[in-house]
C-alpha positions in Angstrom: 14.7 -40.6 17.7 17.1 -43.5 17.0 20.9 -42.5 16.0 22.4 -42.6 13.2 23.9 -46.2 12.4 23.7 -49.0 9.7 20.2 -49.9 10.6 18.8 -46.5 10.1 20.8 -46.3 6.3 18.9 -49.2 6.1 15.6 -47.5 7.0 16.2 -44.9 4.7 16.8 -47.1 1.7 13.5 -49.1 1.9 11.8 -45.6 2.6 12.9 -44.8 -0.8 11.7 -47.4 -2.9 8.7 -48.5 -1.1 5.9 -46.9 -2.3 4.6 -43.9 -0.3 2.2 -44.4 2.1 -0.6 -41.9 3.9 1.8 -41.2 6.7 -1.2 -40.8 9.2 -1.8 -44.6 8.9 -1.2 -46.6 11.3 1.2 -49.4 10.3 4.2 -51.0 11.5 6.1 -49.6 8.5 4.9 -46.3 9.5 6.2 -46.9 13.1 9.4 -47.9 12.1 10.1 -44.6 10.1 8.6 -42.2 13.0 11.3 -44.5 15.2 14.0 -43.2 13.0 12.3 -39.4 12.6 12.1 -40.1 8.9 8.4 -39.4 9.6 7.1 -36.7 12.1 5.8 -37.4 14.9 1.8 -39.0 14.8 -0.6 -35.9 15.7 -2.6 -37.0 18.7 -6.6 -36.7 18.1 -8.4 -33.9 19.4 -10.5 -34.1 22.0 -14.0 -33.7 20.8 -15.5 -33.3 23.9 -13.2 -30.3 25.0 -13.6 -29.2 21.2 -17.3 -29.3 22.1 -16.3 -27.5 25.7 -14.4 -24.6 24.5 -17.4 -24.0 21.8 -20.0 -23.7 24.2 -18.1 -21.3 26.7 -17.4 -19.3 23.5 -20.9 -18.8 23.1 -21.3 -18.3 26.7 -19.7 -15.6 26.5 -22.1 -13.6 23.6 -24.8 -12.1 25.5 -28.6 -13.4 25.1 -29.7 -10.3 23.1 -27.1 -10.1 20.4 -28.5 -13.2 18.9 -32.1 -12.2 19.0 -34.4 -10.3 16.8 -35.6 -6.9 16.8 -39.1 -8.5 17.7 -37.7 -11.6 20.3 -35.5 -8.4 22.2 -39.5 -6.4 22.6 -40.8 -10.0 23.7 -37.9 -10.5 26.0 -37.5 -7.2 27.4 -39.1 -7.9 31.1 -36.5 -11.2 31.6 -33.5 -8.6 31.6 -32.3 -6.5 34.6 -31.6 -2.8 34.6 -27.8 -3.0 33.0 -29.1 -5.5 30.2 -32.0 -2.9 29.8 -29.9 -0.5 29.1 -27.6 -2.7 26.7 -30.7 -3.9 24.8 -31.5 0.0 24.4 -28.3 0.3 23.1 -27.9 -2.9 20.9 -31.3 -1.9 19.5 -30.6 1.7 18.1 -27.5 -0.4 16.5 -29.8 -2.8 15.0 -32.1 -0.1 13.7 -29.4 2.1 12.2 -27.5 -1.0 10.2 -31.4 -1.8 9.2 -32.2 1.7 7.5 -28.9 1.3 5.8 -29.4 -1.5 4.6 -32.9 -0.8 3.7 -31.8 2.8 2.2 -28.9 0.7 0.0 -31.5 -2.0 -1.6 -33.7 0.8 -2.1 -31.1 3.1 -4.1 -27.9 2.2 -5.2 -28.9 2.4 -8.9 -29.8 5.3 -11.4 -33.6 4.6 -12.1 -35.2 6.6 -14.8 -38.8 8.3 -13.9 -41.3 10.0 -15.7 -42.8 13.7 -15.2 -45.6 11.9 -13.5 -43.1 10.6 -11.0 -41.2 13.7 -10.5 -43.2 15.3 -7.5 -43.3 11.9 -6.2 -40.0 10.8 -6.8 -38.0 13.9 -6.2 -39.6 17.2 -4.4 -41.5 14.5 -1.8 -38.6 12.2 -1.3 -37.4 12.0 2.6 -35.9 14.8 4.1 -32.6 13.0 4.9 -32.4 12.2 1.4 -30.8 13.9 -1.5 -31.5 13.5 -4.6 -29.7 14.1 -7.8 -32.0 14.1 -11.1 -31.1 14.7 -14.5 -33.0 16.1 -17.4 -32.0 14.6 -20.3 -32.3 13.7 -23.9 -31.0 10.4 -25.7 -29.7 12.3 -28.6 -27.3 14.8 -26.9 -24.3 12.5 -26.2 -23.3 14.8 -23.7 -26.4 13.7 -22.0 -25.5 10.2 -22.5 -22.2 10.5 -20.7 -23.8 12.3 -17.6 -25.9 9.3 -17.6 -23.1 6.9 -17.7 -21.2 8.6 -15.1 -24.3 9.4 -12.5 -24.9 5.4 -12.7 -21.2 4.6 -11.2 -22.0 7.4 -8.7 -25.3 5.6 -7.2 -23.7 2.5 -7.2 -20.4 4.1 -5.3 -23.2 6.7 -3.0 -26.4 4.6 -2.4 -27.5 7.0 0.3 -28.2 9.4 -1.8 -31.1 9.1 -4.8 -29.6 9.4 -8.0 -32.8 9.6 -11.2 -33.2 10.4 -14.8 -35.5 11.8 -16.4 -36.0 12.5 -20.5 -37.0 16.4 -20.9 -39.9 15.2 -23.9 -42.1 13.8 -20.3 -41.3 16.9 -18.2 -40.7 20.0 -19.8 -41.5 20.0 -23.3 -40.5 23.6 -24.4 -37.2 23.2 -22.6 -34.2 24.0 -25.2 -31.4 21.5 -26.2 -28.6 24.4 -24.9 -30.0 23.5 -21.6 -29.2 20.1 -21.5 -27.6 18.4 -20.0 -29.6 19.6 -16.6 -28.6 18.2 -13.5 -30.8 19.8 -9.8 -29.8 18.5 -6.6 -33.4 18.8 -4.3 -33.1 18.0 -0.2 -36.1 18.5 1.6 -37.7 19.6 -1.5 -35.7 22.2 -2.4 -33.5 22.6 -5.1 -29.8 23.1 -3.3 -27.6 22.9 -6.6 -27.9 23.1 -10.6 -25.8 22.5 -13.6 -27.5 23.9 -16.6 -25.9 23.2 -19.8 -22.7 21.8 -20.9 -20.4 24.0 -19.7 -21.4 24.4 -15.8 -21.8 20.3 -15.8 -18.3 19.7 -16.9 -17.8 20.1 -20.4 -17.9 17.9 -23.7 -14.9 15.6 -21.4 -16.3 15.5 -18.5 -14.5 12.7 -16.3 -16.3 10.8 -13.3 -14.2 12.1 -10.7 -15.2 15.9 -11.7 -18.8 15.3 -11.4 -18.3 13.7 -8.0 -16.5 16.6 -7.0 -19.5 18.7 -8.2 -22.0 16.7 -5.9 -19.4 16.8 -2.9 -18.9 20.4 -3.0 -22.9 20.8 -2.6 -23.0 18.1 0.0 -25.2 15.5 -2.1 -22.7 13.0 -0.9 -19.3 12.9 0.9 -16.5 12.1 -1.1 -13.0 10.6 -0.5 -11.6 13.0 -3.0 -9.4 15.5 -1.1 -9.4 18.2 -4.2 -10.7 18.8 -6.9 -9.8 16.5 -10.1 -10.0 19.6 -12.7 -7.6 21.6 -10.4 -4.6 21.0 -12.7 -6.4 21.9 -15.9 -7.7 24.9 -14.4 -4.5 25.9 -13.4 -2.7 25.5 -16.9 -5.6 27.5 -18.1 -5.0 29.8 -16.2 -1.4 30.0 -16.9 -1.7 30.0 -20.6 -4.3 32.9 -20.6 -1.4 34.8 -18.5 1.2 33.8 -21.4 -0.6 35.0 -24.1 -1.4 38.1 -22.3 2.6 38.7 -22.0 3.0 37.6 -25.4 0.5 40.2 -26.6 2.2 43.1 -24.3 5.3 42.4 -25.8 3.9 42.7 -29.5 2.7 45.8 -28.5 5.6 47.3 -27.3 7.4 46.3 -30.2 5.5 47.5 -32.0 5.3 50.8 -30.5 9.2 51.2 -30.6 9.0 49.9 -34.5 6.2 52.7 -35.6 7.8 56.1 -37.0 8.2 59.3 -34.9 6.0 61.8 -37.2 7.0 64.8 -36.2 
């Protein structure tokens, strides 16, 4: 860089009422402010052959197998030695298990609505590392409705598990409206869990988080939640119920000291 002086006032004047120019050019002008450090210093071009280098011993350095196929690795299983064998085995079950996963989350993920035709199907034959969460329903309880709403975030948030719905008219026909909403929870074809009626599904304001809670405590699916959302409620319940009962002891004793003494 060139010191400070008359010629590099100079410099600076010009630079300022020039107009700009792409500072990457090459041009005299250019050269004559990098001179004076008006401009930084040109950036020299990369190398495209070490670029190219550097890639390939990046790529080196990924073994053969991890960018193969389930069916190339069976193909190519004789070219390996004993230690790659053992790798692949590995690499393999890795494959497999992220494949069921993802297979398992594009098959559920959603609430899907089935008939009574599908039930046996759908639910008691399901797999046995499955569970499955099914709700009898019907449209015009709206209690119903927000089960519904809420078991649909829940399969999008759990896709492991099998969430379904099912209207009462195509299962059970005789089944009463003070049943409903019903929610069963089957795993290997048994039913582990129920919630029949409002009152043992939540009540009338039932909130997500409550009805995940539910499904976590019966191990249908494992939740973040580290207690239980209605905790608080329950617990001024609970409170309230002892305050009245005070309240009413008190009453009583007053008004055992207010009564007259017959004698």
């Amino acid at each position: 860089m060139v010191e400070d002086g008359p010629l590099k006032y100079c410099v600076l004047y010009f630079s300022s009422i020039i107009p700009k120019q792409d500072p990457n050019e090459d041009t005299e002008w250019n050269d004559v402010l990098r001179k004076f450090g008006i401009l930084p210093p040109k950036e020299e071009p990369k190398d495209e052959i070490e670029e190219m280098v550097l890639r390939l011993q990046k790529e080196e350095e990924v073994k053969p197998y991890e960018r193969m196929s389930l069916e190339e690795l069976k193909e190519a299983e004789d070219d390996f030695d004993e230690a790659d064998r053992k790798a692949i085995e590995m690499y393999r079950q890795q494959r497999l298990l992220e494949w069921k996963c993802l297979q398992r989350r594009q098959k559920y993920g959603e609430l899907r609505e089935i008939s009574g035709e599908q039930y046996v199907k759908e639910v008691t034959n399901a797999p046995e590392d499955v569970w499955v969460i099914i709700h009898l329903y019907r449209s015009s309880i709206p209690m119903c409705l927000l089960v519904n709403e809420h078991l649909s975030q829940l399969a999008r948030k759990f896709s492991e598990a099998k969430f379904v719905k099912a209207s009462v008219n195509s299962c059970i026909h005789s089944y009463h409206d003070r049943c409903l909403p019903t929610i069963l929870v089957y795993k290997t074809g048994e039913i582990k869990a129920r919630f029949i009626g409002v009152a043992e599904c939540g009540g009338m304001y039932l909130k997500v988080e409550e009805l995940e809670w539910k499904l976590a405590e019966v191990g249908a699916i494992e939740s973040d939640l580290e207690e239980n959302p209605k905790k608080g409620i329950i617990n001024m319940m609970t409170l309230s119920m002892q305050n009245i009962s005070v309240r009413e002891n008190i009453n009583t004793k007053s008004s055992d000291v207010l009564k007259p003494h017959i004698t």
